[in-house]
C-alpha positions in Angstrom: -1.6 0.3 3.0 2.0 -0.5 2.2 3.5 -2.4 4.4 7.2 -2.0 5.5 10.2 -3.2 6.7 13.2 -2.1 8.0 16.9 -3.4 7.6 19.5 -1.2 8.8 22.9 -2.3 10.8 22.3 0.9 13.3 19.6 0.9 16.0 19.4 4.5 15.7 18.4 4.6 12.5 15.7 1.8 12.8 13.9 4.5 14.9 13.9 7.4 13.0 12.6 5.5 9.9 10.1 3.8 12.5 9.3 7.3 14.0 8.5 8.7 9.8 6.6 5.6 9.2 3.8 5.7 12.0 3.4 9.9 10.4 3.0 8.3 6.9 -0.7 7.1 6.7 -0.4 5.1 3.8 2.7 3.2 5.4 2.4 0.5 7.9 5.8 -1.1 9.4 5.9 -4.7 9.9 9.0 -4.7 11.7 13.0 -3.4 11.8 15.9 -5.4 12.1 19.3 -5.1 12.5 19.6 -9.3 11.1 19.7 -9.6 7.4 18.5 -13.4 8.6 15.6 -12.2 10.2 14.7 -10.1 7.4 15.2 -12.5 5.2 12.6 -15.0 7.6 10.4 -12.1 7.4 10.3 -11.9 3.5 9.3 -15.7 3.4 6.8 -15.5 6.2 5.1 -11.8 6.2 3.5 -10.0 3.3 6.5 -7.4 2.4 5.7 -4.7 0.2 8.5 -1.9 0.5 12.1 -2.3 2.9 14.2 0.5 3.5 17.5 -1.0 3.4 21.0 0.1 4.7 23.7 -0.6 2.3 26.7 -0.9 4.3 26.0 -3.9 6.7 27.9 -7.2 7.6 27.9 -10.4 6.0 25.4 -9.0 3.4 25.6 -5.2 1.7 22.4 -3.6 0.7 23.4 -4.1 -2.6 24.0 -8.1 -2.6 20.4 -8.2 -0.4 18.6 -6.7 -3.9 20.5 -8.9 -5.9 19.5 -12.2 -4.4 15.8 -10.9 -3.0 14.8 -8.0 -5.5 12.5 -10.1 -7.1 10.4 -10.1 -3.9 10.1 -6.8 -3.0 10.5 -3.0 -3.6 13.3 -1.0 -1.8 14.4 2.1 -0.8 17.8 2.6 -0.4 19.1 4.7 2.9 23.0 5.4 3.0 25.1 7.5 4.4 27.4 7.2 0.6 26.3 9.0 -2.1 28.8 6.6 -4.6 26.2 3.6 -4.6 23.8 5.2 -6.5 24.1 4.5 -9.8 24.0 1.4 -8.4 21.2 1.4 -6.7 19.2 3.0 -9.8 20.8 0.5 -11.8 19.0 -2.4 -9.5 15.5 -0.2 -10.1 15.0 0.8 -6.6 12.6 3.3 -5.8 14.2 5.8 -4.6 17.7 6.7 -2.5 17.9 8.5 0.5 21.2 9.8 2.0 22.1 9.7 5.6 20.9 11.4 8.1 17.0 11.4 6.1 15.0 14.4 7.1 11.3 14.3 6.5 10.4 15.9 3.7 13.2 14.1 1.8 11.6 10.6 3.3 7.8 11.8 2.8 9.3 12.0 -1.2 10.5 8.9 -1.2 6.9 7.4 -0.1 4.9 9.3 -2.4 7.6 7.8 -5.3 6.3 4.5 -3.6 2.7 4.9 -3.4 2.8 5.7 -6.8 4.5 3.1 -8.1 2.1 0.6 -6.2 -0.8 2.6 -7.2 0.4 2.7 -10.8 0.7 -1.5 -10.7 -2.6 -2.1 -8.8 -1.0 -4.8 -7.3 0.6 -4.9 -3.4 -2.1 -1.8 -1.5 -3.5 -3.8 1.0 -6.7 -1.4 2.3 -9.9 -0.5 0.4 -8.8 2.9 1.4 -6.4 2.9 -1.0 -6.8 5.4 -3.7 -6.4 5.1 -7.6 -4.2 8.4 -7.6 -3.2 10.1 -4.3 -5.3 14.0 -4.5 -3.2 15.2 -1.0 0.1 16.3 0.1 1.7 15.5 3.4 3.2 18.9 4.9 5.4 18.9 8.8 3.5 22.4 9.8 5.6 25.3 12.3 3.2 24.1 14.9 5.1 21.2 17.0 6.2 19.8 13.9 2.8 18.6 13.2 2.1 16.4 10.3 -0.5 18.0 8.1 -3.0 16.8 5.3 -3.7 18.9 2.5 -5.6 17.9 -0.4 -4.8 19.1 -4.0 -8.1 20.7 -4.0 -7.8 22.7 -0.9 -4.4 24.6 -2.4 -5.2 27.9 -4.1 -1.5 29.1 -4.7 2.2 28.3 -2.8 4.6 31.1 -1.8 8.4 30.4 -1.2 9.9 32.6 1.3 13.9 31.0 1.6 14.0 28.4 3.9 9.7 28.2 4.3 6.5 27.9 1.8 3.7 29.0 2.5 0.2 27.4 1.2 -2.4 29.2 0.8 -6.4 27.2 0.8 -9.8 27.9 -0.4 -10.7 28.1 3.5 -8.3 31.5 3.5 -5.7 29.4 5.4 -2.1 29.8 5.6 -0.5 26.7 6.1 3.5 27.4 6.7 6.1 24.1 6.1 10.0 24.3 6.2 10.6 23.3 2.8 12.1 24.6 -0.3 9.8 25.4 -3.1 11.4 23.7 -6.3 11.5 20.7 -3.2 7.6 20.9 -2.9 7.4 21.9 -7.0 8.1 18.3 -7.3 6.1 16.9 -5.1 2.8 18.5 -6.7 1.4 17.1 -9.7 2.3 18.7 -12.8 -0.9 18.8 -14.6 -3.0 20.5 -11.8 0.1 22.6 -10.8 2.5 25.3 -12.2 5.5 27.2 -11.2 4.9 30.9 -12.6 7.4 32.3 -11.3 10.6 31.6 -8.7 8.2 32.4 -5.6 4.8 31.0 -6.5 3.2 27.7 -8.0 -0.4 28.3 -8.8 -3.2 25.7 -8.8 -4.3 25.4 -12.4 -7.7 25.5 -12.2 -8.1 28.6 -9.8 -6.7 30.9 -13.0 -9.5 33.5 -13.9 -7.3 35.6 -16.3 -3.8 36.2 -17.1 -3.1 40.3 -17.3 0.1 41.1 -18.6 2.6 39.2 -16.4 0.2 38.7 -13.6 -2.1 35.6 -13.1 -5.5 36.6 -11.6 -6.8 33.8 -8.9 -10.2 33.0 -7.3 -10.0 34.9 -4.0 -6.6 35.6 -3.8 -3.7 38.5 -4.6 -2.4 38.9 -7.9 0.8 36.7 -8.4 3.4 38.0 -11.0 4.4 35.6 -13.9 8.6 35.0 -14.5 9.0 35.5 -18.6 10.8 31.8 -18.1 7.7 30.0 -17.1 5.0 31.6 -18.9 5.4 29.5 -22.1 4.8 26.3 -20.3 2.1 28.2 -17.9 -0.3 29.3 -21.4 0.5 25.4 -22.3 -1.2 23.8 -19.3 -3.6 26.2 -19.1 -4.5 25.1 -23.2 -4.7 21.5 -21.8 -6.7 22.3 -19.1 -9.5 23.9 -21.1 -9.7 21.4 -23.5 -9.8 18.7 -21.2 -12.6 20.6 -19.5 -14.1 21.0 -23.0 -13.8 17.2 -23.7 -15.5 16.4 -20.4 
């Protein structure tokens, strides 16, 4: 678990970050403030992993706050100004989020985190923790529910404008309002691949390329963009021979 804290001069913004945090399972907030004393307190008293800090506040920026209590702590920028950040890179935060942060964006922004702590084995505070995360968090059509999905489960994506759609081995269709290059990134690369503008394919479900058509376990025939195909043949190469080295 990764636990949290919030700094942010608006009241308003405390709770939607609050709100995102109790969907994220792997998250746990500590507490949000609106004092930069307080979090400062906090810092010296609580075991901080990650703070989601505002940079425009009094007395203190966001900025200053990293440069005096970086050391201490990971951060995530939030902002309503898209200038700070170079800056913000340049401080090595995890990620940047601009004003107003809507979930998918922030559910990015965690996985960067929980990858960074799981690649430095160092601040995940619950035996639950995993050495690599194998799931995807996805806010369904249904009530905006907050959905698990593991990598496993996925058999092929389809990107329909403004919606995916994922398809599972249990002949599910799960439906999220995302883009798909948005979700693209969010999958890892070595089990996933984008074939063509409107599908990503699970690697492992290939059973035969035809032509420009990739044949899947139980599923449709999905058609293969002359762009991606060089980079599809590569990670299917990969795949067997780490299958064969196995």
């Amino acid at each position: 678990m990764i636990n949290c804290l919030i700094l942010d001069d608006e009241q308003a913004a405390i709770n939607v970050l609050t709100k995102y945090i109790e969907e994220t399972p792997y998250l746990k907030l500590v507490d949000g403030t609106t004092s930069v004393s307080k979090a400062i307190e906090m810092l010296s008293q609580q075991s901080i992993d990650l703070i989601f800090l505002d940079i425009q506040m009094p007395l203190l920026n966001g900025l200053q706050f990293i440069d005096l209590y970086g050391h201490q702590v990971k951060v995530v920028l939030t902002t309503a100004y898209s200038e700070y950040a170079l800056e913000g890179y340049d401080r090595n935060v995890i990620d940047y989020l601009l004003k107003p942060i809507p979930f998918n964006r922030f559910l990015k922004a965690a996985e960067k985190a929980l990858n960074y702590f799981n690649r430095n084995n160092s601040v995940l505070t619950t035996q639950a923790s995993q050495p690599d995360m194998d799931f995807i968090l996805v806010k369904t059509e249904h009530k905006g529910k907050l959905r698990k999905i593991n990598f496993n489960e996925i058999v092929y994506v389809e990107g329909l404008k403004n919606y995916v759609s994922i398809y599972t081995t249990q002949q599910e269709r799960i439906v999220t309002y995302s883009g798909i290059s948005d979700l693209e990134e969010r999958l890892p690369s070595h089990l996933f691949a984008r074939v063509h503008r409107s599908y990503i394919v699970t690697i492992r479900m290939i059973t035969a390329i035809d032509g420009n058509e990739v044949l899947l376990k139980d599923a449709p025939r999905i058609p293969i963009s002359g762009k991606f195909k060089d980079d599809l043949l590569l990670k299917l190469q990969k795949a067997i021979l780490q299958n064969k080295s196995e």
